[in-house]
N, C-alpha and C positions, 0 to 999 in steps of 0.2 A: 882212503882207509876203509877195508871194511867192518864194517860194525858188528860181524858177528867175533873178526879175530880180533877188536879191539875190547869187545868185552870180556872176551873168554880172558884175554892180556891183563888185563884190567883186578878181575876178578882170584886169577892166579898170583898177584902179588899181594893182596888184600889175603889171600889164604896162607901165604908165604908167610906173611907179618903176623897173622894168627899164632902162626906154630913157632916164630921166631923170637920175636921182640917180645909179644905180650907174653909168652911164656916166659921170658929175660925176667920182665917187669912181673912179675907174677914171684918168681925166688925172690927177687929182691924185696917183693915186700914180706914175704914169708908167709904166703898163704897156704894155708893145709886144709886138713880134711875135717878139723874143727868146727862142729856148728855154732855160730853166734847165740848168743844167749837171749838175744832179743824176738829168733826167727821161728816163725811160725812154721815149721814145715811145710813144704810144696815140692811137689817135683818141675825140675829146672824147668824143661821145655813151658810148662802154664804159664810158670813167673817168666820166663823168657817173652813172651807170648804176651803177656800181660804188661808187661816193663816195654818194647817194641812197639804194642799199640797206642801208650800213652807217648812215647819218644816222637816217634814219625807221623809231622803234621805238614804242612804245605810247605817247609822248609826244604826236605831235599827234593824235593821236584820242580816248585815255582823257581828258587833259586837258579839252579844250573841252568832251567829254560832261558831266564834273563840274561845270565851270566854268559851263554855261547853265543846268543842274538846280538851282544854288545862286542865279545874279544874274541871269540872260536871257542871250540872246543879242547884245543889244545892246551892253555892254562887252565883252564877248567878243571880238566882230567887230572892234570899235576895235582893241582890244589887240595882236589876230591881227593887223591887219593894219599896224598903225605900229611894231609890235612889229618886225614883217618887213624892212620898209624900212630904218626907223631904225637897230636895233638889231643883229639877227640877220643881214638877210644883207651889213652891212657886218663883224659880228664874224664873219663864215663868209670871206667875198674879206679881209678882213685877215688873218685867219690861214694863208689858202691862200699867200697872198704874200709872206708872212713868210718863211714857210717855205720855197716855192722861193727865194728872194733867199738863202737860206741854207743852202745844198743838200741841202734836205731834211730840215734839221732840226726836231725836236718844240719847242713851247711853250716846253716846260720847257728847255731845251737852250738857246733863246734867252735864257732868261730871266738865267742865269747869265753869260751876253755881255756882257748889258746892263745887268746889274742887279749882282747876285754868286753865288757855289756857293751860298751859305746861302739864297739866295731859288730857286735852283733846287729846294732839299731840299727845303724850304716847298712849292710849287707841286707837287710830286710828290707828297707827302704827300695831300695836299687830293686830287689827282688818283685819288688810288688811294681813298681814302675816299667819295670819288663816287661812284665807276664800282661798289662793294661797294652801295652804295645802291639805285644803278641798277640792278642785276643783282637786289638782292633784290626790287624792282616789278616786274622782267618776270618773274620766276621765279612773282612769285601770278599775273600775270595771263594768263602763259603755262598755267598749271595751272588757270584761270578758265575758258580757250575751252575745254577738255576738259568742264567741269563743265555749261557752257552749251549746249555745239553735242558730246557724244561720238565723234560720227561722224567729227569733226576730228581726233582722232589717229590715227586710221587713214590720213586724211590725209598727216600731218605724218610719219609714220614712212614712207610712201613716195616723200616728199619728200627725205627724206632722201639714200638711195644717188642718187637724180635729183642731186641737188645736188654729190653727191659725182664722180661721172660726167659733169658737167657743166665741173667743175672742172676734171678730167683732159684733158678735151676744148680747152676755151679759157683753162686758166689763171686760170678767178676763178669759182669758184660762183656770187659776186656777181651778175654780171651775170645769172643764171638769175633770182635772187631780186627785182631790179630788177626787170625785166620783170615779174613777177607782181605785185610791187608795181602799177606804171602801170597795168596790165590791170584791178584790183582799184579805184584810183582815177576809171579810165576808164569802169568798172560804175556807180558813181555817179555820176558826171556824165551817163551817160546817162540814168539813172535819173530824176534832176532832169528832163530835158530832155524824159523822156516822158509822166512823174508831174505836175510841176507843182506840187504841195502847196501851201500856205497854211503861216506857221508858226502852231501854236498856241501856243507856249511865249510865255510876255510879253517884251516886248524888254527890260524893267530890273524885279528883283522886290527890289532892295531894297540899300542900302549893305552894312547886316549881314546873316550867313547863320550856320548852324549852326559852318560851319565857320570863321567868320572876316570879321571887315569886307574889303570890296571890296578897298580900299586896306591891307596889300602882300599877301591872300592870293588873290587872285581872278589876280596876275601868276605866283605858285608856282603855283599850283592847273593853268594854262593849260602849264604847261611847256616841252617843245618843239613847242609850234605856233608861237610868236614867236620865242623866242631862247634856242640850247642851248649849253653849253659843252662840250659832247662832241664838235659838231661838229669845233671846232676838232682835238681828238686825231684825229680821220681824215682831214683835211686835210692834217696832218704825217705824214713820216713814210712815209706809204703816198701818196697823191694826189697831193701835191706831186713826187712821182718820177716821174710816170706821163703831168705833163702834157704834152702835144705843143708846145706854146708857151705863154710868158704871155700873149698875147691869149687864150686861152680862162679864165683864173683867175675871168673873169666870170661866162660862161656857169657855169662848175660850180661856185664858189664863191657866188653871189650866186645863180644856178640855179635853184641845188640849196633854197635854203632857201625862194626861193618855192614849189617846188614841194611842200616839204615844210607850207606854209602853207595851199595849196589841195585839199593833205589834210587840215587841221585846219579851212578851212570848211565843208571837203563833210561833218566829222564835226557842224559847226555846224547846217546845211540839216538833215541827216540826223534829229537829235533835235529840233531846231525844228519841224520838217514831216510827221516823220514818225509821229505821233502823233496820235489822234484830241482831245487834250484834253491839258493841263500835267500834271493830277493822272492821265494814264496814263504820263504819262514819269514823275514819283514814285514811282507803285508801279513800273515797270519795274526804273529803281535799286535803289530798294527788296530787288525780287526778286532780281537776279542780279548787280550791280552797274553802273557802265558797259560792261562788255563786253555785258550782255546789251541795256540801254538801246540801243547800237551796230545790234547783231544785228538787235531788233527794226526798229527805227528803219529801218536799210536794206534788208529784206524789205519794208517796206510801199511804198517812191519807187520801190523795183524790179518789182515786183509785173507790172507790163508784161514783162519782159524776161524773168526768172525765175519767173514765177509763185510756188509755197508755198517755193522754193529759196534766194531773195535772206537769208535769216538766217541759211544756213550756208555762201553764198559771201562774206557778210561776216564770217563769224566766222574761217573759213579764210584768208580775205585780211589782216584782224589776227595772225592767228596765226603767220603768215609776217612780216609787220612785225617783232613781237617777237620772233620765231628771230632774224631775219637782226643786229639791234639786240644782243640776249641774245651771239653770237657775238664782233660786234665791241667790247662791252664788256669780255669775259672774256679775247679776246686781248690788249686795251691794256692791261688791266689787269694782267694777267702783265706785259709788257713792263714798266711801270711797275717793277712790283715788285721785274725781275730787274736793273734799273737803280739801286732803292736800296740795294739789298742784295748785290748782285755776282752770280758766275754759281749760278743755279740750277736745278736740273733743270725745263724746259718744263710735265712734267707733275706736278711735285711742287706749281710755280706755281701751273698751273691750278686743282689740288685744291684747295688753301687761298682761293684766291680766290673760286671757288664753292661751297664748304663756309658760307663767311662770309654771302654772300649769301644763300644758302638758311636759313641759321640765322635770319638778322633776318628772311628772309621768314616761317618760322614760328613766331617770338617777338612777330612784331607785328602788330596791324592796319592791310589794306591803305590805309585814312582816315588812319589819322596817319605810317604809311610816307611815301604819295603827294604829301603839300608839300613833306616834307622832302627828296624828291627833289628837285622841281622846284628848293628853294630853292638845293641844293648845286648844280644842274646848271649855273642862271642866274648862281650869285655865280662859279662857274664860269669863265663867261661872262666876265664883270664883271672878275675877275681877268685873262683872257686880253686884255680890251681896252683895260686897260691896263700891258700889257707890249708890249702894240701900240705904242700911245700913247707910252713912252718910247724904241721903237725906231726911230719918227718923228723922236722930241725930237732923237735921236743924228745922224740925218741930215738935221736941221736943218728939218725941216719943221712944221707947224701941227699941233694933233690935234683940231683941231673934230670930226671927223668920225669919232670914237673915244672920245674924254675925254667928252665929254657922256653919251653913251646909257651909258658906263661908270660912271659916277658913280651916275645913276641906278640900275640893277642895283645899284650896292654899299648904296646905302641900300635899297631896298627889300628886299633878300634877306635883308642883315640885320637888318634889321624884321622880317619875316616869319621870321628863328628865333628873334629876340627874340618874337615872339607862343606861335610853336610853345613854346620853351624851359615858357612858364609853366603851357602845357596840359599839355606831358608830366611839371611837377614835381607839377600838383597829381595828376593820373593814376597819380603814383608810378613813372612807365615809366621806370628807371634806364638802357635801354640806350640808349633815343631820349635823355632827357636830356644822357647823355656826349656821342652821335654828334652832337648841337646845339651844345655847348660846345666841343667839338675843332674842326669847321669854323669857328665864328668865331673862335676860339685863330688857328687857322691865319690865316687872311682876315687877320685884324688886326697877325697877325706880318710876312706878306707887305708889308703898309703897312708898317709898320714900317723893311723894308730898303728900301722905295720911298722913305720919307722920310731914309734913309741917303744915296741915291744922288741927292735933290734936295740936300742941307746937302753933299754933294762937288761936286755941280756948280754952285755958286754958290761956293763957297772959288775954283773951279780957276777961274771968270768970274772 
């Protein structure tokens, strides 16, 4: 396959579904040109732009790198891309919509509406145990691009006051971050476009892998290149207030998560292609991890543009993903915190949230960290699509278009810590075992008040 017609392939069905389905999904929920009442005007592209930077963190890039090194590229590609459609960027425009129809309130916030306070505690809990997850993978693999590419903190710490200074200027760092982001995006697709590559990697090497049969780890392992339940917390909360009208909840809601998908192909292209032989992307992993597989990968499509340089504009350009990611995880997750607990000092928050994640990052390795991400991030997910789904039920409407890809996530997630659970007991890993057992604790509690609030609304029928 070549990689430049596998993405252009790739990218044309992802535009298809833009104009198709989420337009479907879009009547059906009855979005108009109504502004929210909550929303602070912005024009789209900034909030786009700013909702994007906080979305896209080491998930669609480390993920697919793992995920084709283990099965091809071939499942991958599927995944990424029905994943998109189906699942993720209707669970990204449902929860944008949610939330403005409700001025601006979080998930969790809804959830207690519709549900009860005790399924709100529930959903917070899980929320905050995530995002502790989450922050411990970006904390290795933010501490990986240094290891890989050193010349990148020099980088990143004069990124810094930029970002800062950026902020002061227009009110969102964000939007600094965004942009490098797309520019970074933009580098490989040119890249493709001037390179051409072959892939070498096999399109399918195999059901089972080191790390786990296809089926449910190959959908953890891929993470947020398909479908993220973090999305949904930056949609609330902060983007929903921001937006100029509902007719745009599309564009940046549904957007946003294609565009964060056409980062996870271009990471797909990148290690496919960009490698002279399968068993040199092995050893690459091998060596440095996926950040370096990455690196390399995209120094060699670039190699026209950037000459010997394309390894350390890729490593810089991840590194920046994961800052930008790393921040909005550490704010929601404060938030979270000071919401179960009452008022807390901001920075007393912070410390404990990041202390936590830096500890699991260096009590674990990043291989059995990295599912258990994705698995919280996606049941995540799963959870939020259906609190969608009975926000629908309440106003009377269908939830084809939620309940289904919801259901799915809830089993396969928790399959996939049902698998993890038996690797970390025989491994003896005590703290990954607890962190597997609390998340489905949680998950199944949450059912639990979901099955309260169907046995009340068939009595009050």
């Amino acid at each position: 396959m070549n990689s430049l017609i596998f993405f252009a392939l790739c990218v044309l069905v992802l535009w298809l579904a833009y104009r198709i389905y989420a337009a479907t999904f879009e009547r059906f929920l009855g979005i108009g040109p109504v502004k929210p009442a909550a929303a602070r005007a912005g024009h789209w592209l900034a909030v786009f732009g700013d909702h994007f930077s906080s979305i896209a963190g080491a998930g669609p890039i480390i993920g697919p790198v793992i995920a084709v090194s283990l099965w091809g590229w071939a499942p991958v590609t599927i995944f990424v891309i029905l994943g998109t459609i189906f699942i993720g960027g209707i669970h990204d425009m449902g929860s944008l919509m949610v939330s403005a129809k409700n001025d601006g309130k979080s998930v969790a916030d809804i959830s207690e509406e519709t549900i009860s306070k005790r399924a709100r505690t529930i959903f917070s809990c899980f929320v905050l145990l995530a995002l502790i997850v989450t922050i411990a993978v970006s904390v290795y693999f933010f501490k990986q691009t240094f290891i890989v590419e050193p010349k990148a903190a020099l980088l990143s710490l004069g990124f810094i006051p930029v970002a800062i200074l950026a902020g002061m200027l227009t009110g969102s760092y964000k939007t600094l971050s965004g942009y490098l982001m797309f520019l970074g995006i933009a580098a490989g697709v040119i890249g493709i476009i001037t390179s051409r590559p072959d892939f070498t990697t096999p399109a399918y090497i195999g059901w089972e892998s080191s790390e786990g049969l296809l089926w449910p780890m190959l959908f953890v392992t891929v993470a947020g290149g398909a479908i993220s339940g973090s999305h949904s917390l930056g949609s609330s909360k902060a983007v929903s207030k921001e937006l100029p009208g509902e007719s745009n909840i599309k564009k940046i809601g549904y957007g946003a998560m294609i565009a964060e998908a056409i980062a996870a192909l271009l990471a797909i292209a990148v290690v496919a292609g960009g490698f002279q032989s399968f068993s040199h992307l092995q050893v690459s992993v091998a060596k440095g991890g996926p950040v370096n597989a990455f690196g390399e990968g995209f120094g060699y499509i670039t190699r026209h543009i950037f000459g010997k340089h394309g390894s350390f504009i890729a490593i810089v350009a991840l590194n920046i993903f994961i800052l930008a990611a790393l921040d909005a995880a550490v704010r929601t997750a404060r938030y979270v915190l000071q919401g179960l607990f009452g008022p807390i000092n901001k920075y007393f928050a912070a410390l404990v949230i990041v202390a936590a994640g830096g500890c699991l990052a260096l009590m674990c390795d990043w291989k059995d960290v990295w599912p258990l991400f994705g698995a919280a991030n996606q049941l995540l997910a799963a959870l939020t699509l259906v609190v969608i789904s009975i926000w629908l039920l309440n106003r009377k409407k269908h939830t084809k278009f939620t309940l289904v890809p919801a259901i799915f996530m809830l089993v396969t997630t928790i399959g996939a810590l049902g698998w993890q659970f038996g690797r970390f007991y025989r491994d003896k890993n005590w703290v990954l075992v607890g962190i597997d057992l609390v998340l489905v604790a949680l998950a199944l509690s949450m059912m639990v008040e979901i099955r309260k609030w169907i046995s009340k609304k068939m009595r009050r029928a």
